[in-house]
C-alpha positions as CSV (number, residue, x, y, z in Angstrom):
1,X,0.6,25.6,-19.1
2,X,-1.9,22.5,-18.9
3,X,-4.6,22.6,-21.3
4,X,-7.5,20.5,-20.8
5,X,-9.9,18.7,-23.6
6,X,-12.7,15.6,-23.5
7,X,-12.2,12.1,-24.1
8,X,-14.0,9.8,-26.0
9,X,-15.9,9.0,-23.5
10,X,-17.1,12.1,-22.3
11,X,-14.1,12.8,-19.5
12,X,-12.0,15.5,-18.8
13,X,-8.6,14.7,-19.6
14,X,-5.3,16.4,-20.0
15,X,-4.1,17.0,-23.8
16,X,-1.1,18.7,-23.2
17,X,1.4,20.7,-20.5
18,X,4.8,22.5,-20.0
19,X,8.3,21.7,-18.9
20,X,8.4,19.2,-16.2
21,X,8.6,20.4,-13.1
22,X,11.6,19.3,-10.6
23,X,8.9,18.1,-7.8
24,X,7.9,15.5,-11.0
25,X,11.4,14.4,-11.8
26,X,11.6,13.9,-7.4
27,X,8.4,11.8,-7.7
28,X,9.6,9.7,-10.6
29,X,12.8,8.9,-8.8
30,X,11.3,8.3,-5.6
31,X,8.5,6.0,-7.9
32,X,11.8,3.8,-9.3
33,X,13.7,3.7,-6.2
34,X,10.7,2.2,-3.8
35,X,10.3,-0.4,-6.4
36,X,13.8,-1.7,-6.2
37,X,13.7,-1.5,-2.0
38,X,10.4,-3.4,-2.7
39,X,11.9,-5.7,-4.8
40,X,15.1,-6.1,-2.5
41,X,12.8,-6.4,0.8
42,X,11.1,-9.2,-0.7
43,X,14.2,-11.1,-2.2
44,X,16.3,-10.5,1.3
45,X,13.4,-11.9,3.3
46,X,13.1,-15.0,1.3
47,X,17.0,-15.8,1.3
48,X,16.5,-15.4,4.9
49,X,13.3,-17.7,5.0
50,X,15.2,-20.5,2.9
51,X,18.2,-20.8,4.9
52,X,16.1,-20.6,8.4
53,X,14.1,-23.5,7.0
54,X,14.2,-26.8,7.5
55,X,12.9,-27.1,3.6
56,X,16.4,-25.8,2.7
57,X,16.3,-28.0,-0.4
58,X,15.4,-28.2,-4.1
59,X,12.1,-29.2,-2.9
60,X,11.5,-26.2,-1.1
61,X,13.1,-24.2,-3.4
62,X,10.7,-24.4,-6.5
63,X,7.7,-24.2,-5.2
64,X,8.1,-21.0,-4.5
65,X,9.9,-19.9,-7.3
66,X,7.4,-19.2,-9.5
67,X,4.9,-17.4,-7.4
68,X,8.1,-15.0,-6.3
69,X,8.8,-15.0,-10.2
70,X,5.2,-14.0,-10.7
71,X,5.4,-11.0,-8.0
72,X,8.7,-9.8,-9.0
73,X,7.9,-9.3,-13.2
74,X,4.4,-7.7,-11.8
75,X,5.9,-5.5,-9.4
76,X,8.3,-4.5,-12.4
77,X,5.6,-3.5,-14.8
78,X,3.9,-1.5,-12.0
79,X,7.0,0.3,-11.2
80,X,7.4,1.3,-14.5
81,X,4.0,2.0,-15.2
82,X,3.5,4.7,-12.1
83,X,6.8,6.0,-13.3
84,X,6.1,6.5,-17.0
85,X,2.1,7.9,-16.2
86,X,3.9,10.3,-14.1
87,X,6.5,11.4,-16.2
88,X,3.8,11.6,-19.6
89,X,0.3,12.0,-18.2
90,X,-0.3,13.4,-21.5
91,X,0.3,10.0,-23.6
92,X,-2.2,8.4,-20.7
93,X,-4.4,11.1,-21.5
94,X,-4.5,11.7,-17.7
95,X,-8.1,12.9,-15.9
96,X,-8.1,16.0,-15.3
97,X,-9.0,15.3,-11.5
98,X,-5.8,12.8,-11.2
99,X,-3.4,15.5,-12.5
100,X,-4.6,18.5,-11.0
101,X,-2.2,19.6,-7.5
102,X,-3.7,19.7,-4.6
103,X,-0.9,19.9,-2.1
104,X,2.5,19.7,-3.5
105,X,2.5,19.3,-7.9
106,X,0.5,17.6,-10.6
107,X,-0.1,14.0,-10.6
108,X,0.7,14.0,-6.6
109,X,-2.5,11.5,-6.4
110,X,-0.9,9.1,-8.6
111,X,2.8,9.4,-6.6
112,X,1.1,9.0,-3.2
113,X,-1.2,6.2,-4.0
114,X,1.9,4.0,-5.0
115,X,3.8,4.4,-2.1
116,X,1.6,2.6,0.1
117,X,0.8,0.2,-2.7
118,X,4.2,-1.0,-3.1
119,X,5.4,-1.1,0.5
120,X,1.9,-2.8,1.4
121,X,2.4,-5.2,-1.3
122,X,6.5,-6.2,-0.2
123,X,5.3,-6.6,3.5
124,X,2.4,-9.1,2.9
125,X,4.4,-10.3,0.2
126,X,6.9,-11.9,3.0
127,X,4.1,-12.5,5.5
128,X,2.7,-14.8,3.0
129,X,5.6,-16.7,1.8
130,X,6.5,-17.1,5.5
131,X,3.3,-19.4,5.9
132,X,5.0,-21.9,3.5
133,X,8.2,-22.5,5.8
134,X,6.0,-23.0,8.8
135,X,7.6,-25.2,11.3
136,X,5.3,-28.1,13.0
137,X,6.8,-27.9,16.5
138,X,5.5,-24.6,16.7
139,X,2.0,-25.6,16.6
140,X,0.4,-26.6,19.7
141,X,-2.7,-28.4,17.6
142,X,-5.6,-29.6,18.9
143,X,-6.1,-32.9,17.8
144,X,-10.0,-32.7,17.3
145,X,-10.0,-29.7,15.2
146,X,-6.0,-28.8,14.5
147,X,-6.8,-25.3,16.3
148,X,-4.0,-23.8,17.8
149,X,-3.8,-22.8,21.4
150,X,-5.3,-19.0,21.3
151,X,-8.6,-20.2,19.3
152,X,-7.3,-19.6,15.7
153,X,-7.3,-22.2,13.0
154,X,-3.8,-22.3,11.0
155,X,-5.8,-22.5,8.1
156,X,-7.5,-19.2,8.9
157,X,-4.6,-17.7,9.2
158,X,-3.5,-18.7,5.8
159,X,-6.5,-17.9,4.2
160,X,-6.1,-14.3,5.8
161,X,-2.5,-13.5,4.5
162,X,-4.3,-15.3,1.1
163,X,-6.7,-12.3,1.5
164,X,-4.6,-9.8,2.2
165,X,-2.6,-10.6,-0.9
166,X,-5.7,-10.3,-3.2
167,X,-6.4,-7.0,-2.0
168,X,-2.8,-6.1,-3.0
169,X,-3.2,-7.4,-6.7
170,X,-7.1,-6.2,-7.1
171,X,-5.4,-2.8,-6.5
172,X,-3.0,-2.9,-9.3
173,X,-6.0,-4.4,-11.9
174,X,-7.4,-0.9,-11.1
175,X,-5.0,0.1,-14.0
176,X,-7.4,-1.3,-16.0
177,X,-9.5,1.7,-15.3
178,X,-7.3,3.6,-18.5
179,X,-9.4,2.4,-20.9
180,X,-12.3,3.7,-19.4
181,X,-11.1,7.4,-19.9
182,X,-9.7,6.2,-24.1
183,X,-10.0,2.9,-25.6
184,X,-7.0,0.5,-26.7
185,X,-6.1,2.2,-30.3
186,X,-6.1,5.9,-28.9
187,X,-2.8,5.0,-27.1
188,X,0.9,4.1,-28.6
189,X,2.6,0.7,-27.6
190,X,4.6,1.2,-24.8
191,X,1.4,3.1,-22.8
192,X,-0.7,0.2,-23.8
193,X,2.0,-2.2,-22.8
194,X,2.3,-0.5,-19.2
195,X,-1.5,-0.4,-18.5
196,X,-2.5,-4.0,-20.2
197,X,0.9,-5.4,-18.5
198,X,0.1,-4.3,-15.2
199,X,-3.0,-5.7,-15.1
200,X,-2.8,-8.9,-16.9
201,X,0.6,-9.4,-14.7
202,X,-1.9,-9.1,-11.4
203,X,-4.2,-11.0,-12.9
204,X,-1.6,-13.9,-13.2
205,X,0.2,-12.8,-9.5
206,X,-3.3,-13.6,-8.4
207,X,-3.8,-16.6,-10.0
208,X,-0.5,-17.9,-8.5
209,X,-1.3,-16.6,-5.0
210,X,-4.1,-19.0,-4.8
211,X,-2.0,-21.4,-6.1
212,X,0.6,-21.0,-3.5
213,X,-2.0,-20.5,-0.4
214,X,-3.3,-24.1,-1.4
215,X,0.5,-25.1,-0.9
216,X,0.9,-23.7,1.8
217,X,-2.4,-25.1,3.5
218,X,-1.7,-28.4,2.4
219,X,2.0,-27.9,4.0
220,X,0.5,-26.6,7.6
221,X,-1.6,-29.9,7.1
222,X,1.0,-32.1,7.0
223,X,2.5,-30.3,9.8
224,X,0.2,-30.5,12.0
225,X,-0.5,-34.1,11.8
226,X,2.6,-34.5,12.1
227,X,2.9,-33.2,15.0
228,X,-0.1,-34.8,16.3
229,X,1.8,-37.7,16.0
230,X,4.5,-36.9,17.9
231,X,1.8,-35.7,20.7
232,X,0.2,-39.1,20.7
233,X,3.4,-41.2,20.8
234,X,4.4,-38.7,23.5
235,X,1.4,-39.2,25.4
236,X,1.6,-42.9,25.1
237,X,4.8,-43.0,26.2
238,X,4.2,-41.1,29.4
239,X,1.0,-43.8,30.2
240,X,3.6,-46.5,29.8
241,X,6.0,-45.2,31.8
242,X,3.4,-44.1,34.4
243,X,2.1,-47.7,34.2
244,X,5.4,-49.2,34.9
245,X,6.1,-47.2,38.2
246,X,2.4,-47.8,39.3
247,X,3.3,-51.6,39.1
248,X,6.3,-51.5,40.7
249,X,5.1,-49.6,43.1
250,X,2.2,-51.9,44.2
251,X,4.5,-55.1,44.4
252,X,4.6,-57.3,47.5
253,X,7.1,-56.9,49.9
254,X,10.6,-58.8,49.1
255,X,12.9,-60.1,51.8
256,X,16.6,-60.6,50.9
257,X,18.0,-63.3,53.0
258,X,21.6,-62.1,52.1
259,X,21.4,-58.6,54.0
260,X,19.0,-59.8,56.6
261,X,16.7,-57.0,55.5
262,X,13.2,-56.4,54.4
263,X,12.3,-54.3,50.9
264,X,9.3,-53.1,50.8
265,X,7.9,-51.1,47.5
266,X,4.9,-49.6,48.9
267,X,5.2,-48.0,52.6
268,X,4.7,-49.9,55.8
269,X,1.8,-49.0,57.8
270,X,3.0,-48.3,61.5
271,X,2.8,-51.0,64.2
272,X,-0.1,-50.0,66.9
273,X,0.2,-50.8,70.3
């Protein structure tokens, strides 16, 4: 049976409950086992991204290491964070509103806010490295502005998946929000570990995002000039090729004595009676 006390800041908080019930031990398995298809998704993706790349090199390679190093150790300590609040609310002297069931079993709100969280966070999590292997002949770049054909800058796009990425890591600094309910000292290592560790790791995870997002605008930069060059030498070969065959085609008429016949480039006009 739960029992319920106040914390030292004034909130009701959970100070103690029964056995653990098997819907709990279900949502702590499910908890570990989304993290490591997270984990997988995002580590699959960015095999796949590396060898579809024309940056398959060590050049390529490290850049991105260390903001994939970043996500994966955060995404680590959030796993085991969710997993250990929902397996000892008491040592995280859970809120009484947090652990109370409303459909299914106790900390339900914690379980089902995760889920999303973590499958959110390994989708936009290969979205964004995606940006830094994009290719340059797939922009059609608008040489006055570098806007693609439908109206939307490159950067833009960027700085959206950037966006998207912060919401991701501002959600798991929301840990933080422990300490509001008991300070530091009232709880043991590991719990403070878990809670300080999740949020100083998405701290850093954002840190490195904004890192990486400059990267990878800087790379779609060099792309698309690049690829503006290879518009304008295009272009300027067409005008000299389409200068060549308007000369040639606006020569005088040759004879050739040999084959007792007349050349003409351009069309005769016909004779009138």
């Amino acid at each position: 049976m739960a029992e319920f006390g106040i914390s030292t800041f004034y909130e009701p908080i959970l100070i103690s409950e029964g056995p653990l019930p098997p819907i709990r031990v279900a949502f702590i398995t499910l908890t570990i086992l989304f993290g490591i298809i997270a984990a997988f998704h995002v580590s699959y993706h960015l095999y796949l991204l590396f060898r579809q790349s024309t940056k398959w090199t060590k050049t390529g390679i490290w850049p991105v290491l260390p903001f994939f190093s970043a996500y994966l150790c955060h995404l680590i300590i959030h796993t085991a964070h969710f997993a250990d609040n929902i397996a000892r609310p008491v040592e995280y002297f859970e809120p009484k509103w947090l652990y109370q069931r409303y459909i299914l079993s106790t900390m339900e709100i914690t379980f089902f806010f995760n889920i999303p969280m973590t499958l959110y966070g390994a989708v936009r999590m290969v979205k964004f490295l995606g940006g830094y292997f994009l290719e340059g002949e797939t922009l059609h770049v608008d040489l006055s502005n570098q806007m693609e054909t439908n109206g939307n800058s490159m950067n833009s796009k960027l700085r959206q998946m950037r966006d998207k990425m912060y919401l991701y890591s501002s959600m798991s600094i929301l840990t933080l929000m422990h300490y509001v309910v008991e300070p530091p000292q009232s709880y043991t290592f590991p719990v403070n570990f878990t809670i300080a560790g999740e949020g100083i790791s998405a701290l850093i995870l954002a840190l490195m995002i904004t890192r990486f997002s400059r990267m990878c605008i800087d790379h779609a930069e060099d792309q698309a000039i690049e690829f503006s060059r290879l518009i304008l030498h295009s272009q300027s070969v067409n005008d000299t090729n389409n200068e060549e065959y308007l000369h040639e085609r606006t020569q005088p008429i040759e004879t050739s004595a040999r084959v007792g016949q007349v050349r003409c480039r351009t069309p005769l006009p016909k004779e009138t009676d």
